[in-house]
N, C-alpha and C positions, 0 to 999 in steps of 0.2 A: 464470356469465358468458356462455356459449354454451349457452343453453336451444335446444330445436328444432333444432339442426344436425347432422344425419349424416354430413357431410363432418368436423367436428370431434371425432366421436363416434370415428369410425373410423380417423383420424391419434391419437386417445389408444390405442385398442386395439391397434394397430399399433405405435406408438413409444413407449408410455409419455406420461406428462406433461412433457413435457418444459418448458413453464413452470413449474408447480410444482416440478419439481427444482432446478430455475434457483435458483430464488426462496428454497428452503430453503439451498441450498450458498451465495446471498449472505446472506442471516440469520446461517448459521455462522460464514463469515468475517468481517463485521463482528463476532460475539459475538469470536472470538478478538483480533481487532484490540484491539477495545477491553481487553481482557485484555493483551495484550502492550504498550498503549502507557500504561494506567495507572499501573504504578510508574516509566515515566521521566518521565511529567506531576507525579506526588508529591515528586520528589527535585531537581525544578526543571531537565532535563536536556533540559525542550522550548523552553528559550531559544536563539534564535539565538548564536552563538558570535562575540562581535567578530574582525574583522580583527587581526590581527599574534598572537595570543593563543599561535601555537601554534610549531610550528620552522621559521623562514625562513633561504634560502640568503642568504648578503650579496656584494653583484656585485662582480666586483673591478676597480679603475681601468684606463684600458690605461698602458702605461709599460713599464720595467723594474721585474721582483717584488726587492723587497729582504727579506733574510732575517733 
C-alpha cells in the first residue's frame, strides 16, 4: 500500500500496524456477530415485535375510584 515511504515505514516500527490491527479485530467482530445473531435470524426472533403485544399499563379515568 505504501511502497517507498520512510515516514510510514517508521510509524509501523514505532507503533505496530496499527491498521492492520484495526482491520483484523473488525473481521473478529463481525465473525462473532454474525455467530451471535444467527440462531435469533433461524428461530424467526429478528421480526419486528407489534405494538400492544406485550404488558401495557391501562390509564385510569379522573372521577371518584369505585371499588
Amino acid at each position: 500500500m505504501f511502497q517507498d515511504s520512510p515516514i510510514y515505514d517508521r510509524l509501523i516500527a514505532e507503533c505496530g500496524d496499527v491498521p492492520a490491527q484495526v482491520r483484523r479485530e473488525a473481521e473478529r467482530v463481525s465473525r462473532e456477530l454474525e455467530l451471535v445473531m444467527r440462531p435469533a435470524q433461524s428461530h424467526g426472533y429478528d421480526r419486528p415485535h407489534s405494538p400492544g403485544t406485550g404488558w401495557q399499563r391501562t390509564a385510569m379515568l379522573p372521577g371518584p375510584r369505585t371499588q
